[in-house]
C-alpha positions in Angstrom: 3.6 -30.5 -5.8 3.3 -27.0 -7.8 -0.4 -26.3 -8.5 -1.1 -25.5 -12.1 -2.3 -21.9 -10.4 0.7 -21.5 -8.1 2.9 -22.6 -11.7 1.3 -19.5 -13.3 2.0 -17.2 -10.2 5.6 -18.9 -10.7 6.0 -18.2 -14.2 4.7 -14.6 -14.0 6.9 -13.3 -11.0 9.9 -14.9 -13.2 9.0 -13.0 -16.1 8.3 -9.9 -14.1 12.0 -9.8 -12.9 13.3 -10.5 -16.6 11.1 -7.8 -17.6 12.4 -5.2 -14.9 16.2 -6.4 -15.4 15.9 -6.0 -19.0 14.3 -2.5 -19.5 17.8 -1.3 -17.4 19.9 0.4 -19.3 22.9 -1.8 -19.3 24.6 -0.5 -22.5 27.6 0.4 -20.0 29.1 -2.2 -18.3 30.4 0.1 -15.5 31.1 -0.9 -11.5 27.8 1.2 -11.1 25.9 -0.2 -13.5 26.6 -3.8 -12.5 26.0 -2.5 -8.8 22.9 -1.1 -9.6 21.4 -4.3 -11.7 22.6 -6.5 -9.3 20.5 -4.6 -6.3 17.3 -4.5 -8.2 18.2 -8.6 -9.0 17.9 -8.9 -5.2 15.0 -6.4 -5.0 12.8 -8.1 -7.3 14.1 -11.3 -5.7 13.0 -10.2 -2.4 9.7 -8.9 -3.5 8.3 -12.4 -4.5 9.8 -13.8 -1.5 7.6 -11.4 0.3 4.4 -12.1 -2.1 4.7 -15.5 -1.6 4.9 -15.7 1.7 1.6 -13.0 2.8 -0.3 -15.4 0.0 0.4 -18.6 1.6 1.0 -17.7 5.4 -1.0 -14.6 6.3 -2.7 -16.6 9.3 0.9 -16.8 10.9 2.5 -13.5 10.1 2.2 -12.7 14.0 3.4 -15.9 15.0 7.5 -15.2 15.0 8.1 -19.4 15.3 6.1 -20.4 12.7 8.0 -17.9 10.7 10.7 -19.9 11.0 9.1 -22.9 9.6 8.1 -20.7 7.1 11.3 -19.9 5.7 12.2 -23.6 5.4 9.2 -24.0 3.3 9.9 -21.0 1.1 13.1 -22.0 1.0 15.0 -18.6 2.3 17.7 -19.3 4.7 19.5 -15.7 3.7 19.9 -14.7 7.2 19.5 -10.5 5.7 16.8 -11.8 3.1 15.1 -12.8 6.6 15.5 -9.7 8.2 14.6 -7.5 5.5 11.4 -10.1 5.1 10.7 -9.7 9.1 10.5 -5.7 8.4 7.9 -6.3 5.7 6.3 -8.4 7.8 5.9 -6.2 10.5 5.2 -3.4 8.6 2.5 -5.1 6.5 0.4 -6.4 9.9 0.4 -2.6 11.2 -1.7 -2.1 7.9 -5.5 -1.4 7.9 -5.5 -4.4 4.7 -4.3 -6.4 7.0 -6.9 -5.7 9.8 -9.5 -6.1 7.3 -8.5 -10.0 6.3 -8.0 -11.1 9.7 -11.5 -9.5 10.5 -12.3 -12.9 8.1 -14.1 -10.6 4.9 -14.0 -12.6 1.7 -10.3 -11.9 0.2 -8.2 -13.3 -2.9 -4.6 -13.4 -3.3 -2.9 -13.4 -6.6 -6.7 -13.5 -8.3 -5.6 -13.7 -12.3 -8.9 -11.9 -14.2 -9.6 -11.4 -17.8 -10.9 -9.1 -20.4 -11.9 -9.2 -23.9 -12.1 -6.0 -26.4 -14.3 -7.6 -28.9 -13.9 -4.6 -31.2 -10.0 -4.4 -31.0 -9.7 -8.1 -30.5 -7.6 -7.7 -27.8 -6.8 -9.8 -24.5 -5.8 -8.8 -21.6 -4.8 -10.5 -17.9 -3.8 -9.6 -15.3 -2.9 -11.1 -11.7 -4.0 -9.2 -8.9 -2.1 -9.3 -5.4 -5.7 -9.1 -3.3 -8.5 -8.1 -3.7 -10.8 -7.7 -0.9 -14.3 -7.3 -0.2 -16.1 -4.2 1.8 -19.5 -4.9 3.2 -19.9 -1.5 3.9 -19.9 -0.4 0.3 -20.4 -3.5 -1.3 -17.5 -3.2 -3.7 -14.0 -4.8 -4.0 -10.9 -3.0 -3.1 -8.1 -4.0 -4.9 -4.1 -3.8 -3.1 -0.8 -4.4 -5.1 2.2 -5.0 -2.7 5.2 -2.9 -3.8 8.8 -4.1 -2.6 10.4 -0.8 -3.7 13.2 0.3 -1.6 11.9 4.2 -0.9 13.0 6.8 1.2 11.3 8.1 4.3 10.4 11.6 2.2 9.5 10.3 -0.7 5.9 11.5 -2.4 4.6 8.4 -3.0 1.8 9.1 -5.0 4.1 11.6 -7.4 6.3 8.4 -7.1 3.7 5.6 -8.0 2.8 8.0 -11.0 6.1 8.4 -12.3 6.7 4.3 -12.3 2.9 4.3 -14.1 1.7 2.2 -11.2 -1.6 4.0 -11.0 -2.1 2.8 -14.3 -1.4 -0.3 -13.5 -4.3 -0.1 -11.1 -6.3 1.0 -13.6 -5.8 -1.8 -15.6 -6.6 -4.1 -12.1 -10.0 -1.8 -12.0 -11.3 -2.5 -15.7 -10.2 -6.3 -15.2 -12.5 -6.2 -12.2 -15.8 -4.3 -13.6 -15.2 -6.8 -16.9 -15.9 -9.5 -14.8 -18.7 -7.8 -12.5 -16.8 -7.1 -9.5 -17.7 -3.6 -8.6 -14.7 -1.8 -7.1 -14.5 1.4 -4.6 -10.8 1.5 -4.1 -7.4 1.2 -5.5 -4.5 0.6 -3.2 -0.4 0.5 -2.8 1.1 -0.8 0.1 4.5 -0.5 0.2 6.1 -2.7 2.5 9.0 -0.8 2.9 7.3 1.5 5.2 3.8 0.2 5.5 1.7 2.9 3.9 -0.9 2.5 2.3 -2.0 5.1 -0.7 -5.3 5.5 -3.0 -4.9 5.9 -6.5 
């Protein structure tokens, strides 16, 4: 049975990939512009695939056959989706976030938070991939998991700029300190590659 939260999660990553599918241009139904829509359908697609599984199975990333049990229960039997997903997977367990919530710290996945401008009379949520805590600094850094497919010389910061993600971050940050959870860091991970950058 869907859990009212896991129902929200649901709902959100649905509306998500409306959202990104709809802001393409698609005035021009062209072979390229049908090729194009149609590989960031399957991007997005994958994405939540891969959020959905490091939210619910991140104790058994490293164990390669319970991740075949996994994709029964996530209901991927895509024989490239579970390649591609294998890569993340391996990629995302090479990550120092990764070190730090096996080390057992206190850690949220998909943590929804909000804020209230009284004097705007304004609302605003959010859903956090995880947030984690650091005892060193007592503070909360927050990660969002990006699916993008990048290239191996891309600038990814010039990159998370130009697709506003740092603002996104921001958003994450305020959403946090709203709701008195001091944070010291702001992190992508992009599971395409594994790296991990501060914004």
């Amino acid at each position: 049975a869907i859990k009212p939260k896991d129902l929200e999660i649901e709902v959100y990553n649905k509306q998500e990939v409306e959202f990104k599918e709809n802001s393409k241009k698609t005035a021009s139904n062209t072979d390229k512009n049908i090729s194009e829509n149609e590989s960031m359908r399957k991007q997005s697609k994958l994405g939540i695939m891969i959020h959905s599984i490091i939210e619910h199975h991140w104790e058994k990333l490293e164990d390669t056959k319970a991740l075949d049990n996994i994709f029964i229960k996530e209901d991927i039997f895509n024989n490239e989706d579970k390649n591609k997903i294998k890569k993340y997977i391996a990629n995302f367990i090479k990550t120092k976030t990764y070190q730090n919530i096996k080390a057992d710290i206190e850690h949220h996945f998909e943590i929804e938070l909000n804020m209230f401008d009284e004097e705007k009379n304004i609302q605003t949520q959010g859903i956090i991939d995880l947030l984690y805590y650091d005892t060193k600094q007592n503070a909360w850094i927050i990660v969002d998991f990006k699916s993008n497919k990048i290239n191996n010389n891309t600038d990814l910061v010039k990159f998370a700029k130009t697709n506003n993600y740092d603002k996104q971050l921001e958003i994450y940050s305020k959403l946090c300190e709203y709701n008195n959870m001091k944070v010291v860091k702001k992190l992508l991970l992009f599971l395409e590659n594994g790296e991990e950058i501060e914004l």
